[in-house]
C-alpha positions in Angstrom: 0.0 0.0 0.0 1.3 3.5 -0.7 2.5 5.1 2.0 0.3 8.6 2.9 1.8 11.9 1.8 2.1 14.4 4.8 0.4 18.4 3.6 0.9 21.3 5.6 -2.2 23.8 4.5 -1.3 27.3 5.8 -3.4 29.9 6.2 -3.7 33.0 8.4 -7.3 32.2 9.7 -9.1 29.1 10.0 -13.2 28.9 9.1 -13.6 28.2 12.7 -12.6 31.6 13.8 -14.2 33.4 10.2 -15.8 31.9 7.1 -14.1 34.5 4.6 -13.7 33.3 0.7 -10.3 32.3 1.4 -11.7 30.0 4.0 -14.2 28.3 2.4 -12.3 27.1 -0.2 -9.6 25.2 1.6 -13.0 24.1 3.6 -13.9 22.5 0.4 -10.5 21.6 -0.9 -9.9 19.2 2.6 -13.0 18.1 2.7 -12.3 16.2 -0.8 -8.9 15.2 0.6 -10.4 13.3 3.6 -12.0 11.1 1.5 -9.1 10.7 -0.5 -7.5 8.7 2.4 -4.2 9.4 0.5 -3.0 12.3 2.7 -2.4 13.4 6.5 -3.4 16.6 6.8 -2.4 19.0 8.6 -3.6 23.2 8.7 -1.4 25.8 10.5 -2.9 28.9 11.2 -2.7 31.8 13.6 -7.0 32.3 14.2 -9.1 29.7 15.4 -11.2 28.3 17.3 -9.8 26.2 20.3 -13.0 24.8 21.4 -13.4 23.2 17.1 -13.0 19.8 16.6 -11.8 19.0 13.5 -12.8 16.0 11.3 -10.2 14.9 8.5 -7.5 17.3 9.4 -5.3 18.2 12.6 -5.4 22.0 13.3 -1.9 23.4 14.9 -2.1 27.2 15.8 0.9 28.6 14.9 1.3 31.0 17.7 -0.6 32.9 20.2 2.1 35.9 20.9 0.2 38.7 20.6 1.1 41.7 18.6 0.3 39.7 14.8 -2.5 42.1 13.9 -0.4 45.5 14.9 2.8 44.1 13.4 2.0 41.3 10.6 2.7 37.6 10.1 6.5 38.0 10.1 6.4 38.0 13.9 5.3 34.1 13.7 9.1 33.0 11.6 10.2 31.0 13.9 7.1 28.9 15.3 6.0 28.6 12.0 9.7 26.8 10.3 9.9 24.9 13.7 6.4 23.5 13.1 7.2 22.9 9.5 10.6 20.8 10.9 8.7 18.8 13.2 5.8 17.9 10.5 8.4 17.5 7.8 5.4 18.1 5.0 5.8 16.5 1.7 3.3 19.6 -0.1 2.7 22.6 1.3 -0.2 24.9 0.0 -0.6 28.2 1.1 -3.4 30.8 0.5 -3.8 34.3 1.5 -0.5 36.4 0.5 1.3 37.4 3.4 4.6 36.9 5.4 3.6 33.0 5.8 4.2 32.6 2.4 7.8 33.7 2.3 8.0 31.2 5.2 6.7 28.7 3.9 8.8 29.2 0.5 12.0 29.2 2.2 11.2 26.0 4.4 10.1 24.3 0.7 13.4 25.8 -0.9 16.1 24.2 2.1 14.1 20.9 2.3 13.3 19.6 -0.9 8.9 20.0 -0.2 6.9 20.7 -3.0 5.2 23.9 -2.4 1.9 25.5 -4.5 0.7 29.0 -3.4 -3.0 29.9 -4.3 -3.6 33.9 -5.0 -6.5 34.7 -3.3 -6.2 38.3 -4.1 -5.9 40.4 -6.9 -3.6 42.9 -4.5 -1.4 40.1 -3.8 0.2 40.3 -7.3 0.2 44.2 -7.3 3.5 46.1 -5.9 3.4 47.0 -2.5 1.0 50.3 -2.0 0.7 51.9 1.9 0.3 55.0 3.4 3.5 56.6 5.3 2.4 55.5 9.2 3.9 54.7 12.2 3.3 51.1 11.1 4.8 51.4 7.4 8.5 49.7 8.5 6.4 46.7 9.6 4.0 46.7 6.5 7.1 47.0 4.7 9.0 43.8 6.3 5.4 41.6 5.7 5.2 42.6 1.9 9.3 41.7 1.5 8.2 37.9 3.3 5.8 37.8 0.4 7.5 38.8 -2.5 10.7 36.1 -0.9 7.3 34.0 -1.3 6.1 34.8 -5.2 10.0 34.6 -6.3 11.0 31.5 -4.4 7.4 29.3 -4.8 8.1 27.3 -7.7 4.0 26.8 -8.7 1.7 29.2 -7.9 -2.0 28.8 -8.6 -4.4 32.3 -9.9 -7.7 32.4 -9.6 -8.2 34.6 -12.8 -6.3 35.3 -15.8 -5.6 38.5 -14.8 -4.0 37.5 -11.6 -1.9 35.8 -13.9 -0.8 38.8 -16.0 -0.7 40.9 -12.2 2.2 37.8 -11.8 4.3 38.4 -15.2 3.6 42.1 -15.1 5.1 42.4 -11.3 6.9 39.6 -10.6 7.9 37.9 -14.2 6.5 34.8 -13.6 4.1 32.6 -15.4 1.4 31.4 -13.1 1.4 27.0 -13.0 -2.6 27.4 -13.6 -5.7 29.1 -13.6 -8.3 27.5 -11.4 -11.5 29.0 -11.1 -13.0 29.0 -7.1 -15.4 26.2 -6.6 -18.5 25.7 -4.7 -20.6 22.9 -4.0 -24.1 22.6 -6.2 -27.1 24.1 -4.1 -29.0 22.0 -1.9 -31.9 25.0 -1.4 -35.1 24.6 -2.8 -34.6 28.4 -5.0 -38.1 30.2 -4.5 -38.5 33.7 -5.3 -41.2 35.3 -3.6 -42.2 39.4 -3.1 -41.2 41.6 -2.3 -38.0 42.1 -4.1 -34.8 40.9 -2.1 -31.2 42.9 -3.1 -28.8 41.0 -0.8 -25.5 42.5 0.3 -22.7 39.9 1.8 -19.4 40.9 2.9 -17.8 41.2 6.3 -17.6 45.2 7.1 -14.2 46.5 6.3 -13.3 49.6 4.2 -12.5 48.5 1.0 -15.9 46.6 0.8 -17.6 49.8 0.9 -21.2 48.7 3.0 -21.9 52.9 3.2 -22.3 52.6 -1.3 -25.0 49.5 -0.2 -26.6 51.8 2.2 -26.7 54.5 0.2 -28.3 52.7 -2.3 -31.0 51.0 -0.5 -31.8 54.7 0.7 -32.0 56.1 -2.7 -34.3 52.9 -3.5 -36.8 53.4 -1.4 -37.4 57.1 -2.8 -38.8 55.3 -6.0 -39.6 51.7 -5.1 -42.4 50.6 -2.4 -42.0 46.9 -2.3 -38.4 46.2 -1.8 -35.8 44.5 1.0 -32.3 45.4 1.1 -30.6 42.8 3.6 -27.2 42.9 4.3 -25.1 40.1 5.8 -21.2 40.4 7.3 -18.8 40.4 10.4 -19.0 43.6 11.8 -15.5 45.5 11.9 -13.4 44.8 14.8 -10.9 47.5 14.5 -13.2 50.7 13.5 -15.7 50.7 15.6 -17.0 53.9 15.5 -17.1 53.4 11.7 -19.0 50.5 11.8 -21.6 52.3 15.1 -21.8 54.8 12.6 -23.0 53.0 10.0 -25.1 50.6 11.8 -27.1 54.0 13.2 -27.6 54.7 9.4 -29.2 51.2 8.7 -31.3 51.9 11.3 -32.6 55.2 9.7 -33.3 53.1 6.3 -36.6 51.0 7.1 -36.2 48.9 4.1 -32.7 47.5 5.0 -32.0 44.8 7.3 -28.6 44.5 8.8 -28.4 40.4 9.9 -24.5 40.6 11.2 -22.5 37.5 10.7 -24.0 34.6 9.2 -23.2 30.9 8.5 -22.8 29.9 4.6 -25.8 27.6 5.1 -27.9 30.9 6.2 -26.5 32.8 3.7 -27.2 30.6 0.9 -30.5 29.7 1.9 -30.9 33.7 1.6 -29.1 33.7 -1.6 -32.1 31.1 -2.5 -35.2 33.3 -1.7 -32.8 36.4 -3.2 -33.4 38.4 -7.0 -30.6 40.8 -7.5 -27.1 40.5 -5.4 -25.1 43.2 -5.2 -21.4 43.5 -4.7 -19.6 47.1 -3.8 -15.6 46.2 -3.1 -13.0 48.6 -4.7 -11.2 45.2 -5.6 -11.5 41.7 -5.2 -9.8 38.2 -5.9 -13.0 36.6 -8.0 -15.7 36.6 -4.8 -17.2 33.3 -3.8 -20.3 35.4 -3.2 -20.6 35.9 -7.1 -20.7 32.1 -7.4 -23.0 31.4 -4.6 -25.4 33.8 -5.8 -25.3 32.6 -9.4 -25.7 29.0 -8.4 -29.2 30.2 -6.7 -30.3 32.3 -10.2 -29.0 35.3 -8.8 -28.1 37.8 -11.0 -24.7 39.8 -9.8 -24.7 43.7 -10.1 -20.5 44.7 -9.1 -19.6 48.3 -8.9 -16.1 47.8 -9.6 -14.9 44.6 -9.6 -15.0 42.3 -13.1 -12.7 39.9 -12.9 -11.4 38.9 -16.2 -14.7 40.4 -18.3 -17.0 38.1 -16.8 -19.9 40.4 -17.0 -19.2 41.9 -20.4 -20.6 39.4 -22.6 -22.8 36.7 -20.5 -25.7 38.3 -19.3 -25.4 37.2 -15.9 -26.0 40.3 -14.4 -24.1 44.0 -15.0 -20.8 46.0 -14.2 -21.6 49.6 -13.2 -17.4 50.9 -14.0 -17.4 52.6 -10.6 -20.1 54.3 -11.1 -23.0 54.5 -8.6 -25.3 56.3 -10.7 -24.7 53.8 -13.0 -25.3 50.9 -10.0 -28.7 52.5 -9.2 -29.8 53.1 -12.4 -29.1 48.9 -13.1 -30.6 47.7 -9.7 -33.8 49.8 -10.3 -33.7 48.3 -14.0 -34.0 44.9 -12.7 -36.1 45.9 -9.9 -38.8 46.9 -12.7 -38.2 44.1 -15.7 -38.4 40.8 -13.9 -38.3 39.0 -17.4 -34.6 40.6 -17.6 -33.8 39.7 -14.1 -35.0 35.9 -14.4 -33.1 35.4 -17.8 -30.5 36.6 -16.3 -30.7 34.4 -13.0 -31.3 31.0 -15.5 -27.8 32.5 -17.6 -26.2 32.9 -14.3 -26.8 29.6 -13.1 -26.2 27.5 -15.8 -22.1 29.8 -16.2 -22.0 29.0 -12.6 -22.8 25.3 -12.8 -20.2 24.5 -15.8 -17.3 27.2 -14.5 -17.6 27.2 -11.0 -18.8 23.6 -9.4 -16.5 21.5 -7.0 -14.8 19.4 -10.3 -12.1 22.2 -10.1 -11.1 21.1 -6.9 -9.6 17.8 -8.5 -7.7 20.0 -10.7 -6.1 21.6 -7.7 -5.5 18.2 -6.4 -4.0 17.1 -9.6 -1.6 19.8 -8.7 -0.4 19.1 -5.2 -0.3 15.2 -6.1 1.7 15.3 -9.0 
């Protein structure tokens, strides 16, 4: 019998601490792995849980020295490499671009492990852009572990083509493959009943930009009676007058629902009941939520975020260019044609269904196996 093959997965926050994109995907990725019964598993990470019990993997925090949010990753070198040596991983996979994967790269260079780094952000291929601050030299020393990472990881795995010209562009490399994120088919029964449901999802951080959602589901109700904006995410645990601030605004807006954190299983039986999903990050990787609002006839209205033209030519829902006149305007069309909006939701599911579904995670496998 073949003797097992020992992975390290290492990533900065485990699902049992956050459910993020990044998150669910490895979720999905080990769950196919356990059943593989070819390979121990291990995950290393800095957030979790300690009460979770996992099932098919052993979960190792890396380190509990405080100071890793203030100072970055880089703090964790040398609990991280002496984990590594005791483990003694045949593949290591890393997601999430930060110090770790320098780390991890130099542990794979001096010891002869095979090592495949996921992007899971379009920023994580883009040169090194931060404000002068009081925190800069450390920002600084966490962006130098990660581009030791991208130069010294000998496959590297994009989830769009245009990660993988970010790669060449930046960092002359050619990216080992594209693999599109995967998600499970839905289990939901998908019923859409009135009033009209525009969901939001996305935990509450600046980039995501929740005040364009609010804004919108203000402007909404000026011209449209029976509507529900809902929106679903982790509040912000570092700006917390930002986020009591714009909690107070929800509260002013009596079509909008703000649910906090929720479960995948809640939010996709929302997704389910759901007509018009819409997405207001400055940038993104490719966001799972896309996918899990496709797979539920969703269709996807993103203020700035296309990832490699998928909206241009599908009809799976619109891109609004940065433009919020242009977001309203396409919300309130969709709002009024529900022909549009359900041809859309039948295109959207059937992209979703032959880009998207959990096949490509034995592609990823392929990868790490071979």
């Amino acid at each position: 019998m073949k003797n097992k093959k020992t992975i390290c997965i290492i990533v900065p926050t485990h699902w049992s601490k956050r459910m993020g994109g990044s998150q669910y995907q490895v979720k999905c990725l080990i769950e196919k792995l356990s059943t593989l019964d070819h390979f121990d598993i291990y995950f290393l990470t800095r957030n979790c849980d300690s009460s979770f019990q996992p099932t098919g993997h052993k979960l190792i925090q890396i380190s509990s020295l405080p100071g890793v949010v203030k100072f970055g990753f880089f703090i964790d070198t040398f609990s991280l490499l002496r984990l590594l040596k005791q483990i003694k991983p045949d593949i290591i996979y890393q997601r999430v671009g930060c110090a770790y994967t320098g780390i991890a790269a130099f542990y794979a260079k001096k010891n002869s492990c095979k090592m495949v780094w996921h992007i899971a952000h379009d920023l994580d291929v883009q040169p090194f852009r931060n404000r002068i601050s009081l925190l800069y030299f450390f920002r600084y020393v966490n962006q130098k572990y990660l581009e030791y990472g991208i130069n010294n990881c000998a496959q590297i795995v994009a989830q769009t083509k245009q990660q993988g010209v970010y790669l060449k562009q930046y960092f002359n490399k050619d990216a080992f493959a594209v693999i599109r994120n995967f998600h499970p088919l839905p289990k939901e029964t998908i019923i859409k009943y009135n009033p009209i449901k525009i969901l939001w999802v996305a935990n509450f951080k600046a980039w995501k930009q929740p005040e364009q959602f609010i804004r919108l589901s203000e402007d909404l109700l000026k011209i449209h009676e029976n509507i529900q904006c809902i929106m679903v995410g982790e509040p912000s645990s570092s700006e917390s007058a930002w986020q009591k601030s714009l909690e107070d605004r929800i509260g002013k807006v009596t079509c909008l629902e703000y649910l906090g954190g929720q479960k995948i299983e809640e939010v996709n039986r929302l997704l389910s009941g759901a007509h018009i999903f819409v997405n207001t990050s400055l940038y993104e990787g490719f966001p799972n939520t896309f996918i899990q609002a496709w797979m539920r006839k969703v269709p996807v209205i993103s203020l700035a975020c296309n990832p490699d033209g998928v909206f241009d030519d599908r009809k799976i829902g619109f891109y609004s260019a940065g433009s919020y006149e242009e977001m309203l305007r396409q919300v309130d069309l969709l709002i009024k044609n529900s022909t549009l909006r359900e041809e859309m939701g039948e295109n959207a599911q059937q992209y979703a269904f032959n880009v998207h579904s959990d096949k490509n995670i034995d592609s990823l496998i392929t990868i790490l196996d071979s």
